[in-house]
C-alpha positions in Angstrom: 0.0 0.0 0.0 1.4 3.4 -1.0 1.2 5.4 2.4 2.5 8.5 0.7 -1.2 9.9 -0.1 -2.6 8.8 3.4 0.5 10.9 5.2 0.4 14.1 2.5 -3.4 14.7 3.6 -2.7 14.8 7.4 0.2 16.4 7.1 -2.7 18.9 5.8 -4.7 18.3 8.3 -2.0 19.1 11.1 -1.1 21.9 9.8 -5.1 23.3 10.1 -5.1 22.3 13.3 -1.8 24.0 14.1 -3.1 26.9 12.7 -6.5 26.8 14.8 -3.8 26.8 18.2 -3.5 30.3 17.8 -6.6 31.8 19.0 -6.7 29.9 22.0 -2.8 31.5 22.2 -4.3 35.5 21.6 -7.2 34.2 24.2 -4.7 33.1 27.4 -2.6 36.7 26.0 -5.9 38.8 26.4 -6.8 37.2 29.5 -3.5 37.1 30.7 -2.9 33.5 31.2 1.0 32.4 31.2 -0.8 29.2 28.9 -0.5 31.1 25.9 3.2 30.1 25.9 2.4 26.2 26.2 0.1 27.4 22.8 3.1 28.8 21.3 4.8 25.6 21.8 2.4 23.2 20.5 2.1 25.2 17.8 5.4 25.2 16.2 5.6 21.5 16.9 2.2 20.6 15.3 2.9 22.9 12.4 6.6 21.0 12.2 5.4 17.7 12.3 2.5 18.7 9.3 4.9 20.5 7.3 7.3 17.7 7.4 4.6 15.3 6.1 3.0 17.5 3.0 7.3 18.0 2.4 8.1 14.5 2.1 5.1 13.1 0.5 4.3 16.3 -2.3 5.2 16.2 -5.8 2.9 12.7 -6.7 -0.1 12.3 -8.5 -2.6 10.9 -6.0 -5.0 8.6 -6.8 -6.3 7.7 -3.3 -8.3 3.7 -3.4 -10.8 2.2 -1.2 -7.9 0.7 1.3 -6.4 3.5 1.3 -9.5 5.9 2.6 -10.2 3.5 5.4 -6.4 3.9 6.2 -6.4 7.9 5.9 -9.7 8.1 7.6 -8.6 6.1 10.5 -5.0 7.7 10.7 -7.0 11.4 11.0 -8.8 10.5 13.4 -5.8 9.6 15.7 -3.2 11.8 14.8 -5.9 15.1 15.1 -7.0 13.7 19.2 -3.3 12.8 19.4 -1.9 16.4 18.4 -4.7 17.6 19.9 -4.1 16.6 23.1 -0.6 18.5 23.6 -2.1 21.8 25.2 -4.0 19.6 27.7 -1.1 17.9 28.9 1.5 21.2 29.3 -1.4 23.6 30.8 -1.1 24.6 33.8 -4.3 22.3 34.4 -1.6 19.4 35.0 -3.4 16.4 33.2 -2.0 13.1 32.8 -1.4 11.8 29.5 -4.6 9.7 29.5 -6.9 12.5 30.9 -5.1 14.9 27.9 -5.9 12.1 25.2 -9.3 11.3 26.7 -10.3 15.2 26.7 -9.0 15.7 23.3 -10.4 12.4 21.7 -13.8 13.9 23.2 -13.6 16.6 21.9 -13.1 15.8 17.9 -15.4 13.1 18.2 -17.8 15.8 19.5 -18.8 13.3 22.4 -18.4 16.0 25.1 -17.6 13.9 28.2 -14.9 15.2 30.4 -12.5 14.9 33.0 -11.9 18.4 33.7 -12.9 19.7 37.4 -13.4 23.4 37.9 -14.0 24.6 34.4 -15.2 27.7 35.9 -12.0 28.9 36.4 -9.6 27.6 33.8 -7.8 29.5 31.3 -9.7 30.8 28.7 -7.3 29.1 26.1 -8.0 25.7 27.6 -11.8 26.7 26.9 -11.9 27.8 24.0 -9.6 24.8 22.5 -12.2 22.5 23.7 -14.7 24.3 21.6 -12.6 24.2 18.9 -11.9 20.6 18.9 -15.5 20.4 18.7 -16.2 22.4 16.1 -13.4 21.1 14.0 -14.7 17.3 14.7 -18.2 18.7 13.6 -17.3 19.9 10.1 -15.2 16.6 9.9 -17.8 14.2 10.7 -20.3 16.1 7.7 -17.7 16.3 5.2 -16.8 12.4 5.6 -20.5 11.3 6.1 -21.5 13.1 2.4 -18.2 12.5 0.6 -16.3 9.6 2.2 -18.9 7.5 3.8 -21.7 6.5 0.9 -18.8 5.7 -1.4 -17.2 3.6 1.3 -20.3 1.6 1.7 -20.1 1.9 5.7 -23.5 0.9 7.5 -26.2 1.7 4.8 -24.2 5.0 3.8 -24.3 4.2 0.6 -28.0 5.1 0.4 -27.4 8.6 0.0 -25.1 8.5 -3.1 -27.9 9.6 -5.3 -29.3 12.1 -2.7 -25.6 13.7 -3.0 -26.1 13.2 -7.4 -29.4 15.5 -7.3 -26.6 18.1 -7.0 -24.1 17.2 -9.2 -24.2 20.4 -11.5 -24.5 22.8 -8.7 -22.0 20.9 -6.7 -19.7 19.1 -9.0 -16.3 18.1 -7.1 -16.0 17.1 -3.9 -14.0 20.0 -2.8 -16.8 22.4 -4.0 -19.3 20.3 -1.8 -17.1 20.7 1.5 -16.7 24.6 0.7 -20.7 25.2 0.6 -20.9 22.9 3.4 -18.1 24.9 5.7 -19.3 27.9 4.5 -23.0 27.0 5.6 -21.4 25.6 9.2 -19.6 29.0 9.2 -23.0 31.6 8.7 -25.0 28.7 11.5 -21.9 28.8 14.1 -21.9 33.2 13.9 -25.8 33.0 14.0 -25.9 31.1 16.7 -23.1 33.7 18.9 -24.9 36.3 17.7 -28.1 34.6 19.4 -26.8 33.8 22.9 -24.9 37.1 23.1 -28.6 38.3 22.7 -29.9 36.5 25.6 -27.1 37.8 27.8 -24.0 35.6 27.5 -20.4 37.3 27.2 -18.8 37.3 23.7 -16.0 34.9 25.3 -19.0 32.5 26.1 -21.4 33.1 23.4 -18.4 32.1 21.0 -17.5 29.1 23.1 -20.9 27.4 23.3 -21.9 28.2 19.4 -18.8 26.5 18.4 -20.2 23.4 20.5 -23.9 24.0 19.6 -23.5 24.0 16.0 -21.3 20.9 16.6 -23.4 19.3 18.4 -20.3 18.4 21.4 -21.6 19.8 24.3 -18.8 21.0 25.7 -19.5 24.2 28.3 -17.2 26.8 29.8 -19.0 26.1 33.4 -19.1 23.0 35.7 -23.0 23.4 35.6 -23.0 23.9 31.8 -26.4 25.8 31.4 -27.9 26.0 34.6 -24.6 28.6 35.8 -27.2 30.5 33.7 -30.7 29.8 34.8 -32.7 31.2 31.8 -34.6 30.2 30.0 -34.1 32.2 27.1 -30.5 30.7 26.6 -32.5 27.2 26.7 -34.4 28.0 24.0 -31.4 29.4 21.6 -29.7 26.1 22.6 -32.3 24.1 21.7 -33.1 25.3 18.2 -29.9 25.5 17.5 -29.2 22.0 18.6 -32.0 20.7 16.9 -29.8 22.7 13.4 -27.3 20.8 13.7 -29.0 17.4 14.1 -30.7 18.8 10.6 -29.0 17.0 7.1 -26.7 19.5 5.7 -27.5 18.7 2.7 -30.9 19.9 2.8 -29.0 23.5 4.2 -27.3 23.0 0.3 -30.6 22.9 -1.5 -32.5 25.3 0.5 -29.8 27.2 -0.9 -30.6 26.8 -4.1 -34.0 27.6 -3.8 -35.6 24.3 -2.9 -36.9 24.4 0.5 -39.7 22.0 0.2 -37.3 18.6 1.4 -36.8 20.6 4.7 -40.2 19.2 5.8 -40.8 16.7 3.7 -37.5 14.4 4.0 -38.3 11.2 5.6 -35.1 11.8 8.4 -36.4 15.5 8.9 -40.3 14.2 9.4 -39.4 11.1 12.1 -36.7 13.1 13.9 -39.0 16.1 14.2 -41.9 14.1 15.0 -39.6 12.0 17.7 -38.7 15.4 19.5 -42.4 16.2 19.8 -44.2 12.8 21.0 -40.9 12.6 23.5 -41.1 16.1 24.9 -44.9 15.8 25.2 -44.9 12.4 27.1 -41.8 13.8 29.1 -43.5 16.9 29.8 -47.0 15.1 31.0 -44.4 12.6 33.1 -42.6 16.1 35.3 -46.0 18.1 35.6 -47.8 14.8 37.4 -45.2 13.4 39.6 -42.3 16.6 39.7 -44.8 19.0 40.1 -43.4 21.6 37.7 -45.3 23.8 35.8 -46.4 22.9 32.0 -44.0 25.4 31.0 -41.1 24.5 32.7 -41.5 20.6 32.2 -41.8 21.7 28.0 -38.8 23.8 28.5 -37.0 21.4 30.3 -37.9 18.0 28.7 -37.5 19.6 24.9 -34.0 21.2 26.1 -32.8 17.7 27.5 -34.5 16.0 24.7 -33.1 17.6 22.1 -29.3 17.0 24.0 -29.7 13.8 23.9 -30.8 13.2 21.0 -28.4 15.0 18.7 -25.9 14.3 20.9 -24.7 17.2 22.1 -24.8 16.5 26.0 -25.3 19.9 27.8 -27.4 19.8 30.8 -29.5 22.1 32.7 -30.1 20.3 35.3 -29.7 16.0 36.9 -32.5 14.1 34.8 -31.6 11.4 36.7 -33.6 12.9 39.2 -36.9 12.6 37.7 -37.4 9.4 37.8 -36.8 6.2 36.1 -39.2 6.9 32.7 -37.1 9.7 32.3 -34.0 7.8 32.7 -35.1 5.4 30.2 -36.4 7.4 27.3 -32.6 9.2 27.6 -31.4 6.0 27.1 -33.3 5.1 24.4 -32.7 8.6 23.1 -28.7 8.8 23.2 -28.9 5.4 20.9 -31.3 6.4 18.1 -29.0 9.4 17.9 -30.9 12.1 14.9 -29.9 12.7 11.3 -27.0 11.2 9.3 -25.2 14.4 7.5 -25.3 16.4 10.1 -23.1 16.4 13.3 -25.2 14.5 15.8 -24.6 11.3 17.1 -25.7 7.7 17.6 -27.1 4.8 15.3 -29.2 7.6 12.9 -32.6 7.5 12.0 -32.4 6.6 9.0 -31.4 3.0 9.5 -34.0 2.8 11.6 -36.4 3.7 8.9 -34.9 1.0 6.5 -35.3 -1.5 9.2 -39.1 0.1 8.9 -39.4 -0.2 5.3 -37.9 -4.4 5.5 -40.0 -5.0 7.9 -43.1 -3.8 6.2 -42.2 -5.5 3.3 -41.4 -9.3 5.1 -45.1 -8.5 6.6 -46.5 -8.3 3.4 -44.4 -11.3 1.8 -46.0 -13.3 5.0 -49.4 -12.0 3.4 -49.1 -12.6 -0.4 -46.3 -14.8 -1.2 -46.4 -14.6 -4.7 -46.1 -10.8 -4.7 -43.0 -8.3 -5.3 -42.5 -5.2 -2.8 -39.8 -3.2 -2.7 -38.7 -1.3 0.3 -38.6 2.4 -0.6 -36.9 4.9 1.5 -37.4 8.6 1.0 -40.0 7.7 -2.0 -37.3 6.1 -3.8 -36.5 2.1 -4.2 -33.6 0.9 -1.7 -30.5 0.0 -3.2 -30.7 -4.1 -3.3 -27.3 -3.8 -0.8 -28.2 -1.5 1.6 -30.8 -3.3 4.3 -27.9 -5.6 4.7 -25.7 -3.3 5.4 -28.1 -1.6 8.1 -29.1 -5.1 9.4 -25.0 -6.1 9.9 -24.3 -2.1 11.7 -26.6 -2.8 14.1 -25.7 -6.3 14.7 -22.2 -4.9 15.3 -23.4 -1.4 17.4 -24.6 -4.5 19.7 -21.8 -5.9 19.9 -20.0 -3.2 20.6 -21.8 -1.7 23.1 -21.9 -5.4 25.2 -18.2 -5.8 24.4 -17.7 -2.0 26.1 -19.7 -2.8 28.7 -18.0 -5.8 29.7 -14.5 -4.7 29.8 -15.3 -1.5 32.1 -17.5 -3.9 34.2 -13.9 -5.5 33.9 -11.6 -2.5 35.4 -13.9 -1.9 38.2 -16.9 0.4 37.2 -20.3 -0.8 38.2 -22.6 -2.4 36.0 -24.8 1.4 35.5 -21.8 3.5 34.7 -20.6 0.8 32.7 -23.7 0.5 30.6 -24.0 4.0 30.5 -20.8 4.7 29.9 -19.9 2.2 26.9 -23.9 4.0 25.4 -22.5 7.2 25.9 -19.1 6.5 24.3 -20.4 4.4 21.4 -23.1 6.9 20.6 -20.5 10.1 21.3 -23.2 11.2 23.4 -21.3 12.7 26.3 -23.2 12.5 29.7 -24.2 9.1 31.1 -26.4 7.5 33.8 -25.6 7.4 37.5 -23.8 9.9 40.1 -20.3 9.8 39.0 -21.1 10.3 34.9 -24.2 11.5 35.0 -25.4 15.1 34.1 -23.7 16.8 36.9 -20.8 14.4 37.2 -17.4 13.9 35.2 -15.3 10.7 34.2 -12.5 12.4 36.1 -12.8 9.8 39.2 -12.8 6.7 36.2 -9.6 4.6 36.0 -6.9 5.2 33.6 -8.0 1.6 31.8 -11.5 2.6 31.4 -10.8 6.0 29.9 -9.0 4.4 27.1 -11.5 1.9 26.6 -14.3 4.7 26.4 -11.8 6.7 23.8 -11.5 3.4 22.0 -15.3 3.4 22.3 -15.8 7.0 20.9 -13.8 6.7 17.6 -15.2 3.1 17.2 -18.9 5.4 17.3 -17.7 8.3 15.1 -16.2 6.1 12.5 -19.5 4.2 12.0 -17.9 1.1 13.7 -16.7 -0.7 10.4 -14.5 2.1 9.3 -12.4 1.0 12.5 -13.1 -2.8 12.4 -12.2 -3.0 8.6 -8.3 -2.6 10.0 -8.5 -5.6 12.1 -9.3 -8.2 9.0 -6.1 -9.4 7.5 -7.8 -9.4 4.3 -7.3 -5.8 4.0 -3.7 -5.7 4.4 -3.2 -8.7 1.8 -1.8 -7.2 -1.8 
């Protein structure tokens, strides 16, 4: 295998993430943080280390094959957390090399767990690189899920090749695509400041928390995430923002164009919409009859919560664990289905859930006519003959997964709740688990060294749709 392509690209990559050092660097100068200076370091030595890899690898025409972009995805994915975990390790924060790797992996998977105490009063550098990380994973994961993804054939991804070929002549070359997609993420992430600057935040931590909302991560610049603030206003700007980046980009693309009708009438935008609503109703119903809350609160509440959840993001304003074990188990069930493929959020996706929907609707009516010939469709359109097994064998292996996680932090020493919860949370780069030391208001600070690298195992396993990662481990694919 020619490694020259696969080391040329993240020698790229390195050097944008070098280059992304720097405003956590002006933001420890302006605050007047000595951190700025562990900044400067890491970023000569990231920029260093990427230079010397587009260097040695230029001057070849590249044409990258399907080995090879499981190998360059994969290799990303570890050198960005990696590099990314330098100004974690030399802050003044003093964090061992695992809680450095754990907090950075977190943070480009846009999983939002943390082991970071007294966030409150950290440097504003350390903050804001967390958002960035965030932000940075977000974009990542949309570009790969709409140009790397369907063509790969990972986990049913392949179903959305023709969605993407709708926009071939407005959006012929791959690069093209990721500029109106960055450029979309851009205008939603400056929106979205704009927004909670409007309801009272500080610039320092409007910016922060749109960099995380818009990515869906969840990381906050407070211990309490959003209930520092107690408003309800910032809830709401959280939510619909949340709920935005749960959304297909792709639909962002054509709404762009002048089409606005697949907005509401896309099968993922109709059951994830309609999800949020049933759940926040029922959750709302469940808090005003045995929390006695108001029915405003509880529909603030629940749909905040919800929607976190759901897309993955994680913040919290307030311990749901407290309100009872319904709520506790519709969470669960939540942080699994996960909302939209394309966009940043998190989980299994809805829409292999709906081609489980559409097979199973189909076998029902090959029990009822056997001689007949149905087709499962899937956004009005017939499914590609490949795809339900594909869905079928990702969730066979999400499963698997998730029990194997469990099993090995049950393993190390965690108890059988934060070791269900955590090996959901990681696999479905949720962030927040169950329980009192990761739930809501705890941290995975007090977790052993062994089960913070099984849970960072766990996250890349989830943000590389599981087979991206497992495809390395068959000695097929290192065979000429």
């Amino acid at each position: 295998m020619d490694f020259r392509p696969i080391l040329y690209i993240n020698g790229i990559l390195l050097s944008v993430l070098s280059l992304s050092m720097v405003f956590p660097m002006l933001a420890d100068f302006y605050f007047g943080y000595d951190d700025w200076k562990v900044f400067f370091v890491c970023i000569i030595f990231t920029a260093f280390s990427g230079g010397a890899l587009i260097i040695s690898n230029k001057g070849h025409d590249f044409d990258i094959t399907t080995r090879q972009a499981f190998l360059l995805v994969n290799s990303s994915w570890l050198f960005l957390p990696t590099y990314g975990a330098l100004p974690f390790w030399l802050s003044s924060l003093d964090m061992s090399i695992t809680d450095s790797f754990f907090e950075s992996m977190s943070g480009i998977t846009t999983t939002g767990s943390t082991v970071i105490v007294g966030l409150d009063y950290a440097p504003a550098g350390i903050l804001l690189w967390r958002a960035i990380l965030q932000w940075l994973g977000g974009i990542g994961i949309i570009i790969m899920a709409m140009s790397v993804l369907p063509f790969l054939k990972v986990g049913g991804m392949q179903i959305f090749i023709a969605e993407l070929s709708e926009n071939e002549k407005a959006l012929p070359r791959t690069t093209q695509l990721a500029a109106n997609i960055i450029a979309v993420y851009v205008a939603l992430t400056i929106i979205c400041a704009l927004s909670y600057m409007g309801v009272g935040f500080q610039m320092f931590d409007a910016i922060a928390h749109a960099l995380t909302t818009i990515s869906t991560g969840g990381f906050s610049t407070f211990d309490s995430s959003f209930s520092h603030y107690h408003s309800p206003h910032a809830e709401i700007v959280a939510t619909i923002f949340m709920i935005m980046g749960g959304t297909p980009f792709v639909l962002y693309l054509k709404a762009l164009k002048g089409n606005l009708k697949p907005l509401w009438t896309d099968d993922q935008m109709r059951w994830f919409l309609s999800i949020l609503f049933i759940t926040t109703v029922s959750l709302s119903s469940y808090l005003v009859a045995n929390q006695d809350m108001t029915i405003g609160e509880a529909l603030r509440r629940s749909s905040f919560n919800i929607v976190s959840v759901m897309t993955g993001t994680g913040f919290g304003s307030g311990d749901f664990n407290a309100w009872g074990g319904f709520s506790v188990s519709l969470f669960f069930f939540l942080m699994v289905v996960g909302a939209c493929a394309g966009s940043t959020s998190c989980g299994i996706k809805l829409f292999r859930f709906q081609v489980l929907y559409s097979v199973t609707k189909v076998q029902i009516k090959k029990l009822l006519n056997p001689n007949g010939v149905f087709i499962p469709h899937y956004n009005g359109k017939p499914m590609p003959k490949d795809v339900p097994s594909s869905v079928m064998g990702f969730f066979f292996v999400f499963a698997l997964g998730f029990s194997v996680l469990t099993v090995l932090l049950s393993f190390v020493g965690l108890d059988f709740i934060t070791a269900m919860s955590g090996a959901a949370t990681a696999i479905s780069n949720v962030g927040p688990g169950l329980g009192d030391t990761i739930g809501p208001t705890g941290t995975f600070k007090p977790l052993p060294d062994s089960a913070k690298w099984i849970l960072s195992f766990g996250m890349l396993l989830g943000r590389l749709e599981l087979f991206t990662v497992l495809v390395l481990f068959s000695p097929h694919f290192w065979k000429r």
